[in-house]
C-alpha positions in Angstrom: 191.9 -35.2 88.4 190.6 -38.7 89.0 188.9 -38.6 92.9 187.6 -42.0 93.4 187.5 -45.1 91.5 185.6 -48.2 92.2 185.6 -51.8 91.2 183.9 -54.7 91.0 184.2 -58.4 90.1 187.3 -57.6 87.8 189.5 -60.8 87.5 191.4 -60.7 91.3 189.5 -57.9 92.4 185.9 -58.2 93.9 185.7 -55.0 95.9 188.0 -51.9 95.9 186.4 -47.9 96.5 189.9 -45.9 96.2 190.3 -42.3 96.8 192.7 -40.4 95.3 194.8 -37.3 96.3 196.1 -34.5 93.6 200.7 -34.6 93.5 202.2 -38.0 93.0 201.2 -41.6 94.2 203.4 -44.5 93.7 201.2 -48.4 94.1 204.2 -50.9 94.8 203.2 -54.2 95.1 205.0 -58.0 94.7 205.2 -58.8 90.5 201.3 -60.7 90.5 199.4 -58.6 92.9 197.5 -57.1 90.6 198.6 -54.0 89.3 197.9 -54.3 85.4 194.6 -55.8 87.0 194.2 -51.9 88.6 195.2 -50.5 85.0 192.9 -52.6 83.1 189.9 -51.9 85.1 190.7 -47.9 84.9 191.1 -49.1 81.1 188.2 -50.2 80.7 186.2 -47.3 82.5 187.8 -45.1 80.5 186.7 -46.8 76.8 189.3 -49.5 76.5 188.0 -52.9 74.7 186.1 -54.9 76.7 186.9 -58.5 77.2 185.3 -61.2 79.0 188.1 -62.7 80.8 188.3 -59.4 82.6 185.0 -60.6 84.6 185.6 -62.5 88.3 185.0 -66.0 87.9 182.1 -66.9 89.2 180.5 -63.4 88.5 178.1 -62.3 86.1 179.6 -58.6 85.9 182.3 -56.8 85.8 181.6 -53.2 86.6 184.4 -50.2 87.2 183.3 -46.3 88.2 185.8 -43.9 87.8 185.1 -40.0 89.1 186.8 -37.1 88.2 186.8 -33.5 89.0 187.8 -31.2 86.1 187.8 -27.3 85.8 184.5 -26.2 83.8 186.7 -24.8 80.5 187.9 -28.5 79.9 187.7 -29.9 76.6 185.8 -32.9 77.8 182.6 -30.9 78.8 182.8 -29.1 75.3 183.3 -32.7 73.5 179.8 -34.0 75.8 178.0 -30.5 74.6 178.7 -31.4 70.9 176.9 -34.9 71.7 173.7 -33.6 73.5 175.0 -33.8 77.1 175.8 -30.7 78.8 176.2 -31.4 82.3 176.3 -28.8 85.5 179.7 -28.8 87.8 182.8 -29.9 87.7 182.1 -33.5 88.9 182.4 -35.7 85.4 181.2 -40.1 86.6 182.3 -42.4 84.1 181.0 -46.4 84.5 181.6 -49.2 82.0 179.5 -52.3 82.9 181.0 -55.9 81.2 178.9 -59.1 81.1 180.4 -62.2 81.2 179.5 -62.9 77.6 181.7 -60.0 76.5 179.0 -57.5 76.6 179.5 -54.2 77.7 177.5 -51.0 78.4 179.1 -47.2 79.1 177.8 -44.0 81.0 178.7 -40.7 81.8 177.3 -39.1 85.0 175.1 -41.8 84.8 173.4 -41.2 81.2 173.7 -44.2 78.3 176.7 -42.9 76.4 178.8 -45.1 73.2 182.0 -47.0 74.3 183.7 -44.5 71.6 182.5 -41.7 73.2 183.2 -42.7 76.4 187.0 -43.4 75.0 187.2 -40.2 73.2 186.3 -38.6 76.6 188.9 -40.9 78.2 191.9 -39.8 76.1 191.1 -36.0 77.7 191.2 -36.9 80.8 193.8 -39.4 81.8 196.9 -40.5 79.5 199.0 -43.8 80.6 202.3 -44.6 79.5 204.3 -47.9 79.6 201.8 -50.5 79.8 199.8 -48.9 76.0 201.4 -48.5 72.7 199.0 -45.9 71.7 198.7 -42.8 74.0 198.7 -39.7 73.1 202.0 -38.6 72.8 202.7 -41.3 70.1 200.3 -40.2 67.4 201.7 -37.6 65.0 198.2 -35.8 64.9 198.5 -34.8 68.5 202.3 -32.9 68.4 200.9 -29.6 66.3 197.9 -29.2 69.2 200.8 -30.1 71.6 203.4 -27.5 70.4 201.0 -24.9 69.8 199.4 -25.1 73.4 203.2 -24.9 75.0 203.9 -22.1 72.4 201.2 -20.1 73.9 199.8 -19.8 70.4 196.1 -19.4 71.1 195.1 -15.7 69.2 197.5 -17.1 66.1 195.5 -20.1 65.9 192.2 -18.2 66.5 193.5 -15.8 63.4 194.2 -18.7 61.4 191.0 -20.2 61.5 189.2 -16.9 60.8 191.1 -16.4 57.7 190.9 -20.1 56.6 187.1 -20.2 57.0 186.8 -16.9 54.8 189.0 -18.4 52.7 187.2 -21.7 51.9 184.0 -19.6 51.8 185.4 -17.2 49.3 186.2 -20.2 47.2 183.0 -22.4 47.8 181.0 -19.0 46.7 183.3 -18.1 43.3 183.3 -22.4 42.3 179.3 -21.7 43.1 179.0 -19.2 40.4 181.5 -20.6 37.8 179.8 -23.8 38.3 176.2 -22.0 37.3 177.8 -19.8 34.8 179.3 -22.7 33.1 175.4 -24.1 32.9 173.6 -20.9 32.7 175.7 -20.8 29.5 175.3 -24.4 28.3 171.5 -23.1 28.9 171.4 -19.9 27.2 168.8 -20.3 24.4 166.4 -21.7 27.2 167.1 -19.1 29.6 166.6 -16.5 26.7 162.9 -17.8 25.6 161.8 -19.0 29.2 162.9 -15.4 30.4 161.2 -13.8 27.4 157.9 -15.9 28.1 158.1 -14.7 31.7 158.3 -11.4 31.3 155.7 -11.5 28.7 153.0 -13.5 30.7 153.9 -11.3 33.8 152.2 -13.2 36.6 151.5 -11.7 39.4 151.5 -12.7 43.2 148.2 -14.2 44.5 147.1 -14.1 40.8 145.8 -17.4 40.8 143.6 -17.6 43.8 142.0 -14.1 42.7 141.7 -15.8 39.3 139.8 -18.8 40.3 137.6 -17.0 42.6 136.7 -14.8 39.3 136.2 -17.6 37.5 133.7 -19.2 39.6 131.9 -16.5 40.2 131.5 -16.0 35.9 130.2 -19.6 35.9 127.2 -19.2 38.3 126.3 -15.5 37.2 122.8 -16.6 35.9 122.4 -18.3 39.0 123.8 -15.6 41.2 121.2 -13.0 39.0 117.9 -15.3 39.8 118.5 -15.9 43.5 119.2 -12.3 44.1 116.3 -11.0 42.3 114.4 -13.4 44.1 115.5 -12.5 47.1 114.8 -7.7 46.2 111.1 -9.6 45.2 110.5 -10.8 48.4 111.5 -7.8 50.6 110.1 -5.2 47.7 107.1 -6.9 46.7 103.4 -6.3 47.1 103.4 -2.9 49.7 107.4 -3.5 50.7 108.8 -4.7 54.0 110.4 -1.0 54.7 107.2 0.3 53.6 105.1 -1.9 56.0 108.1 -1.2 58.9 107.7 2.6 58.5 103.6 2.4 58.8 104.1 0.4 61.7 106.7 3.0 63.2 104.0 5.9 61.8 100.7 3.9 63.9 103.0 4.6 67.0 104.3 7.9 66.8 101.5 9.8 68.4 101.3 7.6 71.5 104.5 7.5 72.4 104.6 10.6 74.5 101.6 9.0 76.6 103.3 5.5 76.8 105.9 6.7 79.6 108.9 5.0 77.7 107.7 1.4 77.0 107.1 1.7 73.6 110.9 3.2 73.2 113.0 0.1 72.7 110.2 -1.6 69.8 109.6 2.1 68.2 113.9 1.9 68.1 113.6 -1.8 66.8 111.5 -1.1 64.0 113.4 2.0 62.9 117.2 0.1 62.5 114.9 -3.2 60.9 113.7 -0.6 58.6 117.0 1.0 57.6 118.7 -2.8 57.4 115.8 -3.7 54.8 116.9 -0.3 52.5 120.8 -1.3 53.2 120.0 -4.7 52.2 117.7 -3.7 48.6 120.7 -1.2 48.1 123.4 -4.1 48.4 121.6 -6.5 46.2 120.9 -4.1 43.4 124.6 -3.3 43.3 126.0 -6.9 43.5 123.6 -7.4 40.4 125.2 -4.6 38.9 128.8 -6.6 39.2 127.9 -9.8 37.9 129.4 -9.8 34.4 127.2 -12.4 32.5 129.2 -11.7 29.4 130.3 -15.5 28.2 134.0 -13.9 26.5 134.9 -12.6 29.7 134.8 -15.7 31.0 137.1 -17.1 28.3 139.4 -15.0 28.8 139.6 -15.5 32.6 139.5 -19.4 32.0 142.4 -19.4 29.6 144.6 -16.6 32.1 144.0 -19.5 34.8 144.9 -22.4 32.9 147.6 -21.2 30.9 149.6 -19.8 34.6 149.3 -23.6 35.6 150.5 -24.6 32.6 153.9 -22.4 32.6 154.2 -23.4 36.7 154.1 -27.7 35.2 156.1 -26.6 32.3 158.9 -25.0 34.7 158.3 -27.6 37.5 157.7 -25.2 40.5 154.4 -23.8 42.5 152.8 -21.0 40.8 153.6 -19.0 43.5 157.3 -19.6 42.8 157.0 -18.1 39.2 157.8 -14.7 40.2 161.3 -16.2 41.7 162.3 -18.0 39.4 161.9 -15.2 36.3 163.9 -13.2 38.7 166.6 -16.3 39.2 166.7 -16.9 35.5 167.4 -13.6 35.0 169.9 -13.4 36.7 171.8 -16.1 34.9 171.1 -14.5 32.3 172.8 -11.0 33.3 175.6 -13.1 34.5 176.0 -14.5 30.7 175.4 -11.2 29.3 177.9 -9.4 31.8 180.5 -11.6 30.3 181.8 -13.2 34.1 182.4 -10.2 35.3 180.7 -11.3 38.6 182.9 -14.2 38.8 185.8 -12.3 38.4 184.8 -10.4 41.1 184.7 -13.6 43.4 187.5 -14.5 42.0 189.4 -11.5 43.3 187.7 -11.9 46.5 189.1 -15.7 47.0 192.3 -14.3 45.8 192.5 -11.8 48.8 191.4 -14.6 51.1 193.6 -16.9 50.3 196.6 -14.0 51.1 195.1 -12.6 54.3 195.0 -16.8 55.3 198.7 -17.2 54.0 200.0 -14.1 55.8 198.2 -15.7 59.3 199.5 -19.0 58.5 203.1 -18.0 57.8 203.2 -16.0 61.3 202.0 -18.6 63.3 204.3 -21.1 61.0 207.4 -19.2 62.6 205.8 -19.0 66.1 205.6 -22.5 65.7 209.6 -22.9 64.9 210.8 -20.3 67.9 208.3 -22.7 70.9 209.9 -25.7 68.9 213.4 -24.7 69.6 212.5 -24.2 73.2 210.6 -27.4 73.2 213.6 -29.1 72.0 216.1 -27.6 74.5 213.6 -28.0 77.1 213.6 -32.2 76.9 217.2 -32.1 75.8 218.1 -30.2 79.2 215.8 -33.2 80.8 217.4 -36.4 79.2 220.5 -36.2 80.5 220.2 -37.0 84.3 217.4 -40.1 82.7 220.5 -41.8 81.4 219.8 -40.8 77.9 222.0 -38.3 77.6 223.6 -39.4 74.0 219.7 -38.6 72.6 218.4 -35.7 70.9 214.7 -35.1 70.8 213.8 -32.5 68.2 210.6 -31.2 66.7 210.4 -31.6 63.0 207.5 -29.0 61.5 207.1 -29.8 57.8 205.8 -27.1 55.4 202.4 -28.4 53.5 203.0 -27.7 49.6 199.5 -28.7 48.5 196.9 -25.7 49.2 194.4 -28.6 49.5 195.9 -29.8 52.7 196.3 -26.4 54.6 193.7 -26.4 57.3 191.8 -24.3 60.0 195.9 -24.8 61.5 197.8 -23.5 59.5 200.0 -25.5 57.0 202.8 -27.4 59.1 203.1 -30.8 59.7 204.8 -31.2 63.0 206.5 -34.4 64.2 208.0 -35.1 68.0 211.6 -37.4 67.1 214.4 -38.6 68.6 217.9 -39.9 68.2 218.8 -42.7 70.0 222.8 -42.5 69.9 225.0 -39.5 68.1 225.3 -39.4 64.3 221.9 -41.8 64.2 219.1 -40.4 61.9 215.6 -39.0 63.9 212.9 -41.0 63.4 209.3 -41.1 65.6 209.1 -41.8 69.5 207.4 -45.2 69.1 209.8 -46.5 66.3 213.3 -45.7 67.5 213.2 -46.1 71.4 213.2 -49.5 73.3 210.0 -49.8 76.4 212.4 -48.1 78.8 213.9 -45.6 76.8 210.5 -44.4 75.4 209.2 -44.3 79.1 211.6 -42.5 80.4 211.4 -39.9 77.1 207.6 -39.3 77.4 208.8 -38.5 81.1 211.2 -36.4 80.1 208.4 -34.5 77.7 205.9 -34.3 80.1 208.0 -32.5 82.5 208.0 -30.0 80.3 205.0 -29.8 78.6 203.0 -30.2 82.5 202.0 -26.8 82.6 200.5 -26.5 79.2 198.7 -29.6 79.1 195.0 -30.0 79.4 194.9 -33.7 80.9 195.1 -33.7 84.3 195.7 -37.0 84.9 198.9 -39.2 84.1 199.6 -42.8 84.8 203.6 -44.3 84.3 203.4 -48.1 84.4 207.3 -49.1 85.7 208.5 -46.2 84.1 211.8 -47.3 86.6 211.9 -50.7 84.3 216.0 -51.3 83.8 217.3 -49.0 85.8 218.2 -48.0 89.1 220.8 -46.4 91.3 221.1 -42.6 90.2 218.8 -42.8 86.9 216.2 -44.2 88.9 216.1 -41.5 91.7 216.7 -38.9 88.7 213.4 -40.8 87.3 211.8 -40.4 91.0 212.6 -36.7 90.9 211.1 -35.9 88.1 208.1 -37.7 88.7 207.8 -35.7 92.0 208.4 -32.3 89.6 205.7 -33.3 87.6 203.6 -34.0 90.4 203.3 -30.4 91.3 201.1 -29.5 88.3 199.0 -32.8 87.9 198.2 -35.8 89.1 200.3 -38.7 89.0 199.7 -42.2 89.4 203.6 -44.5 89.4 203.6 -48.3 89.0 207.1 -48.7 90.6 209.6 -51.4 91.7 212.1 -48.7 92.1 212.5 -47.7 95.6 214.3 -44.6 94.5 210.5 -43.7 92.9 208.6 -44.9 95.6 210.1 -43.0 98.2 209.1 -40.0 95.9 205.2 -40.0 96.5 202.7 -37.9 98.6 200.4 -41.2 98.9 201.9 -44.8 99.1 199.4 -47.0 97.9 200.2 -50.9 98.9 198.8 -53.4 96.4 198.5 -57.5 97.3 196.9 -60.6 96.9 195.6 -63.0 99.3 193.4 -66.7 99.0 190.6 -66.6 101.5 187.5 -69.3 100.8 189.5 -71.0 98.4 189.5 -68.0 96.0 192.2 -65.5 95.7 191.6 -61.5 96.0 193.5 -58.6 95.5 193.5 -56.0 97.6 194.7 -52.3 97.9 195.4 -49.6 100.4 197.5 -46.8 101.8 200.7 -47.1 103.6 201.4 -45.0 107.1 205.3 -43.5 107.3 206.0 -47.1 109.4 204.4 -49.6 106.9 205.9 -47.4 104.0 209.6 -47.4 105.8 209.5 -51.4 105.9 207.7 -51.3 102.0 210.7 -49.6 100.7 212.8 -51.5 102.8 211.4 -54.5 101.4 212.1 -53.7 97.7 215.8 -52.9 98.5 216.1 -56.7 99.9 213.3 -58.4 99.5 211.0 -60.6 102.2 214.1 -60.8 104.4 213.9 -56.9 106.0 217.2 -56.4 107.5 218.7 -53.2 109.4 220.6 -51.9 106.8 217.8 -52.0 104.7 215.8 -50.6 107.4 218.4 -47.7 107.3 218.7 -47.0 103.8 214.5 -46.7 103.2 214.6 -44.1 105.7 217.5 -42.4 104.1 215.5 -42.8 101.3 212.7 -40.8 102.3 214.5 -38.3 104.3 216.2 -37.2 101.3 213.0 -37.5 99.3 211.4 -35.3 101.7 210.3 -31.9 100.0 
């Protein structure tokens, strides 16, 4: 529910910090005061186009805070998720700051956000009606999401979606392969010979580097020969490093028994230098033994190499790809060879999808028409008292013919109408019912739909417009029904209404400094007696008026 909302420098308002109580609160005011000013600037903190006249004069910015606390499962939490921001608690700050040049920036919980983020976070959160042709209720989109939730029809939908996404998959996967069989057999004489030459040429993995590193050994083997015979020379030439180690090791043999121990650790030395020397001759002769000198090896290495990069530039891919792709082009091949019998096995599959999906769809399709004959009894049951008993609202739910359209759910289109008069075709909310009528009908639909909703706030701007005597305390009544399950903010001239509320909120204007502000704040049980009293007889208060506010609230009195 909206908590607190603050203001700033917004056309008559330079200062206002309201808090806000959960049930219904009715703002009554004299026509001027600045109620659409209150609406525009919770507009415009909740996404609503900025413009520049809504900046004091005088000011530089306009700047409007609106705070709300929402349970943790709301939708608007999971919408800020999907864009990077997942915020801890319940508490959810919204701000909109407008230059006077018609700038504007937005936050949430004081992080940068879009203006259509911040509006798509708006229409979760509060809905107004009366003052804005294009609230929820009035888009077509909104009624299947709206019907479903007061239908209950959460595992349907769930269902529906499961089957729809298999579905869509099993189809994506079969047009897949149709799509590559269709090629594979435009392609079939290349994928015969390039299959054929991979399989013959065989490479191997790590086949080039092994390759090259042969290869450059076959090209420095005379090289490789010289430097190693140089090198068993040097240690086995003349009388022989191990020979000369083991005569030194032979000098001090007999002494060592007389040199108490300090001849140990170079007598040791000499011994492992000696054995490293042998090791060493040992290694050399046998790396000389594995130098292959013969000039057609190297030919054939050389042409092994070159002709594996040549196949990996001829098919466009790594050479350590080559392996893949013989086995991906075999497989198009088997799939030509198999004669589709692959794809008719996807095709089978998608078939089955598509019925599991239709079977889910056509259950929750009937759900749907058993919560819309409720529905539709439900507002019915609710028009009456709202002087609009000659209506009829009903819920039309349209079957989609085109497989292309069904969707994640289901494959109704579902329209809220209405009636205006008996015998009078149904046609949509917004195009059959004058201002007052479709006020008092959304009324009449939120009553009923309270409990199933997600937004927890609602806003009726003169709501009472027209009417009076019974309707409007039939309005007021309802308004205080729908108070028990969310919160509910009333711009009223109806007396009947405003004696309804839990909170009495008092809105005026006065000139002070030569400049002229609006103000705001709530009414005590005396100043709300002589409020009410006031908008049964205007300035003049006079007894009887006196009398008939407090009738007024006693009878409103829960």
């Amino acid at each position: 529910m909206l908590s607190r909302l603050s203001i700033r420098n917004v056309v008559l308002i330079e200062k206002l910090d309201l808090d806000f109580a959960q049930g219904l609160s009715v703002l009554t005011g004299e026509t001027g005061a600045g109620k659409s000013i209150l609406l525009d600037s919770l507009g415009l903190a909740l996404g609503s186009r900025a413009e520049a006249r809504l900046v004091r004069h005088g000011t530089d910015q306009a700047m409007v805070t609106a705070e709300f606390n929402l349970n943790s499962d709301h939708p608007a939490f999971m919408i800020l998720k999907e864009h990077g921001l997942d915020l801890d608690g319940e508490a959810l700050i919204v701000r909109r700051q407008l230059s006077a040049d018609g700038r504007s920036r937005a936050f949430i919980n004081d992080q940068t956000v879009s203006v259509g983020l911040l509006r798509e976070i708006g229409d979760e959160i509060v809905e107004i009606h009366g003052q804005f042709d294009n609230h929820r209720l009035l888009n077509p989109a909104t009624h299947v999401g709206l019907l479903d939730t007061h239908g209950g029809h959460g595992a349907l939908l769930k269902s529906v979606k499961a089957a729809h996404k298999t579905w869509r998959e099993a189809a994506a996967e079969r047009k897949r392969a149709e799509d590559a069989l269709h090629a594979a057999r435009q392609d079939e004489e290349f994928l015969r010979h390039a299959v054929e030459e991979l399989r013959t040429f065989n490479p191997q993995e790590g086949e080039e580097e092994s390759l090259a590193q042969e290869r450059q050994m076959l090209m420095h083997g005379e090289k490789l020969i010289d430097a190693m015979n140089a090198a068993s020379k040097a240690l086995d030439g003349g009388k022989g490093v191990e020979r000369l180690l083991r005569n030194s090791i032979r000098a001090l043999e007999p002494v060592i028994e007389k040199a108490d121990g300090i001849l140990d650790t170079s007598l040791k030395a000499l011994d492992q230098a000696a054995e490293y020397v042998a090791l060493g001759l040992q290694e050399l002769n046998q790396a000389a033994n594995r130098v292959d000198l013969d000039p057609r090896h190297l030919e054939q290495v050389e042409e092994r190499l070159f002709a594996l990069r040549a196949l990996a530039r001829k098919h466009n891919v790594d050479i350590t790809a080559l392996a893949g792709l013989f086995e991906d082009l075999s497989r198009q091949l088997a799939e030509i060879d198999d004669g589709g019998e692959h794809l008719d096995a996807l095709a089978h599959a998608e078939t089955q999808a598509r019925g599991a999906y239709g079977e889910t769809a056509a259950k929750l399709s009937q759900a749907r028409k058993h919560a819309a004959q409720g529905l539709d009894q439900a507002v019915c049951n609710e028009l009456g008292p709202l002087r609009l008993g000659s209506a009829d609202f009903s819920t039309r739910i349209t079957a989609l013919d085109e497989e292309s359209t069904w969707g994640a759910s289901g494959w109704d289109r579902v329209a809220f109408e209405i009636a205006t008069n008996p015998g009078a075709p149904a046609g949509p909310l917004n195009k059959i019912a004058s201002g007052g009528e479709l006020s008092r009908f959304m009324l009449a639909l939120k009553v009923v739909l309270a409990q199933s909703d997600h937004i927890p706030t609602l806003i009726f701007d003169e709501v009472d417009s027209g009417i009076g005597g019974q309707v409007a305390d039939a309005v007021g009544q309802r308004l205080a029904k729908l108070g028990e399950d969310v919160q509910l903010l009333v711009v009223t001239h109806s007396p009947q209404v405003a004696a309804r509320g839990q909170t009495h909120w008092h809105i005026s204007k006065a000139e002070s400094d030569g400049s002229v502000r609006t103000s705001m704040r709530v009414l005590d049980i005396e100043q709300r007696s002589n409020e009410i009293a006031r908008m049964l007889s205007g300035e003049t208060l006079t007894d009887q008026a006196r009398a008939a506010a407090a009738s007024l609230l006693i009878g409103a009195a829960p």
